[in-house]
C-alpha positions in Angstrom: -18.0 -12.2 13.2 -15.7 -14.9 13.8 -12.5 -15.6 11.7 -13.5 -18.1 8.9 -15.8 -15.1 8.0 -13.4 -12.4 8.6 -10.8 -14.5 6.3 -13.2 -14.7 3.4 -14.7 -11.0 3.9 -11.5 -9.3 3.8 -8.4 -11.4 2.1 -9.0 -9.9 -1.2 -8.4 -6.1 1.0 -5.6 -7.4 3.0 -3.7 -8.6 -0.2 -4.9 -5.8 -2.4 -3.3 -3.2 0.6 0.3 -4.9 1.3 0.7 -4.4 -2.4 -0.1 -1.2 -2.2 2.3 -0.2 0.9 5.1 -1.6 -1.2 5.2 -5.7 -0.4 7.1 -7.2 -3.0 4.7 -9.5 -5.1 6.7 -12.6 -3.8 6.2 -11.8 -0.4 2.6 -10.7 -0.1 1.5 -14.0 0.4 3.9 -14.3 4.2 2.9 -10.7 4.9 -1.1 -11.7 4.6 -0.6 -14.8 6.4 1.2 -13.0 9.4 -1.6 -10.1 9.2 -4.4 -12.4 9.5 -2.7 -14.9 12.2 -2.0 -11.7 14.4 -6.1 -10.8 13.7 -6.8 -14.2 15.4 -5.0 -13.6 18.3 -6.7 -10.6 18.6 -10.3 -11.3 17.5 -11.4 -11.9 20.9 -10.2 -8.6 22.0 -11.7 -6.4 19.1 -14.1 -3.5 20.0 -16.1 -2.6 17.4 -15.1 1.0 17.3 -14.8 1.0 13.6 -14.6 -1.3 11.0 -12.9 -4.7 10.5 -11.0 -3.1 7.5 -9.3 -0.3 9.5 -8.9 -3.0 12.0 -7.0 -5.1 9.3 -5.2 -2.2 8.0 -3.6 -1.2 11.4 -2.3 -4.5 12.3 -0.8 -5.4 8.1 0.4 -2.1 8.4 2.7 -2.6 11.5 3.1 -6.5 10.1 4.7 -4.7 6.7 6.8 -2.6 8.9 8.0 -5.8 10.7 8.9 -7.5 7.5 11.1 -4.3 6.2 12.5 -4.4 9.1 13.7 -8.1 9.5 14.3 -8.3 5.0 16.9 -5.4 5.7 18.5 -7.4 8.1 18.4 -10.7 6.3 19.6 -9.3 2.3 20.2 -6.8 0.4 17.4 -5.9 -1.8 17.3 -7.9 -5.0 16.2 -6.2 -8.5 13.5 -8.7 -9.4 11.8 -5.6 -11.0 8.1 -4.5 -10.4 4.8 -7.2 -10.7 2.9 -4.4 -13.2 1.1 -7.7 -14.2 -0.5 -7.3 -10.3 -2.2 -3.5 -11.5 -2.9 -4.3 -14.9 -6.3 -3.6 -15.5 -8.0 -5.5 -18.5 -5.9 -7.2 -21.1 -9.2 -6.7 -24.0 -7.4 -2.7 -24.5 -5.2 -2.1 -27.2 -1.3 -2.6 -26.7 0.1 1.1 -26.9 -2.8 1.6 -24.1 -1.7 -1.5 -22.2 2.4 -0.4 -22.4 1.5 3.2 -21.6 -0.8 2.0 -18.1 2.1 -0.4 -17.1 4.6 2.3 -17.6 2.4 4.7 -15.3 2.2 2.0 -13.0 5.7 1.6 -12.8 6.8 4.7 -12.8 4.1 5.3 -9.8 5.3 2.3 -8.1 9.2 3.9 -8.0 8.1 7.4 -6.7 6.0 5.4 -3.8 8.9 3.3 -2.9 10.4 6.4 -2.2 8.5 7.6 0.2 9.2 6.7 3.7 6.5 4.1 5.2 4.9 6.2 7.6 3.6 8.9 4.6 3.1 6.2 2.0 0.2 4.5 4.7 -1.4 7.8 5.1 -1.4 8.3 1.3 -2.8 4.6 0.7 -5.7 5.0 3.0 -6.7 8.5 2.3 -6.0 8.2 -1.9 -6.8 4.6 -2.7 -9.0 3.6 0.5 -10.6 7.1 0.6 -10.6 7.2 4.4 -11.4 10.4 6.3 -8.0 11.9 8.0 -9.3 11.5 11.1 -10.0 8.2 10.9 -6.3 7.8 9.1 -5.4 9.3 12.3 -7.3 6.5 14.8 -6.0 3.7 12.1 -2.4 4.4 12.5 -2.4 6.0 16.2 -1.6 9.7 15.4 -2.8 13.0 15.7 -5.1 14.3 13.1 -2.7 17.2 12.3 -0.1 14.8 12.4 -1.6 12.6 9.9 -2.8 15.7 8.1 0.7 17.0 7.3 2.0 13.3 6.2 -0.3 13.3 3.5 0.2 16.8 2.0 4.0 16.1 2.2 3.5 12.7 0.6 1.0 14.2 -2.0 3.8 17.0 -2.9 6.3 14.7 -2.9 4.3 12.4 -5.2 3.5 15.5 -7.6 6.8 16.9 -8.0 8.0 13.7 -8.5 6.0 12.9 -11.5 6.5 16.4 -13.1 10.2 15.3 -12.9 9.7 12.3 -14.6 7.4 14.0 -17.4 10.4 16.6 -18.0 13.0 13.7 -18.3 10.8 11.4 -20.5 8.5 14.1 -22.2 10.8 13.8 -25.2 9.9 10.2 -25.9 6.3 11.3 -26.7 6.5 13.9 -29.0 
């Protein structure tokens, strides 16, 4: 495959995931950039062991580790708030609907930003790219149990975390 065709097969992935590890909407487009100029580099080198997406997802993820990395060095973090616009699903369903999914979204967003980098990849790929642990494992260069026990101390965290929030806010919808 050469790049052009890489670029157009898998941008839509690339920018959907940095999202998803926690990029903040106005800096997706730098992260993607960086992830698919490093992919280049290394095009000639790839050995099709698995797919280009794992591929992808190895090198944004390390890119997205970079980037915290250097933005807690340069500032502080701002507040801009959340992009929930970036989730929201179609804008045909009614507006209680629409308030409550952004809400969920936000309030999801907040409980992944707590997690520590390193869990929250191993969540991504195994929840929302439904990857097999062991692959999770080859992706991010750990052992399987290693990977394994991320993700059940990242899906525990994620579940007490919402019951939390449900206890504090289950007043507002009674």
């Amino acid at each position: 495959m050469d790049f052009a065709e890489l670029y157009r097969a898998h941008f839509s992935y690339v920018w959907k995931t940095a999202r998803r590890l926690g990029v903040n909407p106005g800096e997706v487009d730098d992260v993607v950039q960086e992830t698919f100029l490093t992919a280049h580099r290394l095009l000639d080198a790839y050995e099709a062991l698995g797919s280009y997406q794992s591929w992808l997802f190895s090198i944004l993820f390390r890119v997205v580790q970079r980037h915290r990395r250097s933005q807690r060095r340069r500032t502080a973090l701002t507040s801009d708030g959340l992009d929930v616009e970036a989730f929201a699903g179609s804008s045909a369903r009614a507006p209680d609907k629409n308030a409550e999914h952004q809400e969920t979204v936000r309030v999801l967003e907040e409980i992944l930003d707590t997690l520590d980098a390193d869990r929250r990849a191993v969540l991504v790929l195994a929840d929302l790219e439904e990857k097999p642990i062991a692959e999770i494992a080859e992706i991010l260069g750990i052992n399987v149990n290693t990977a394994a026990s991320r993700l059940r101390v990242a899906r525990e965290h994620v579940e007490a975390s919402m019951a939390r929030h449900r206890a504090r806010d289950g007043w507002r919808f009674k």
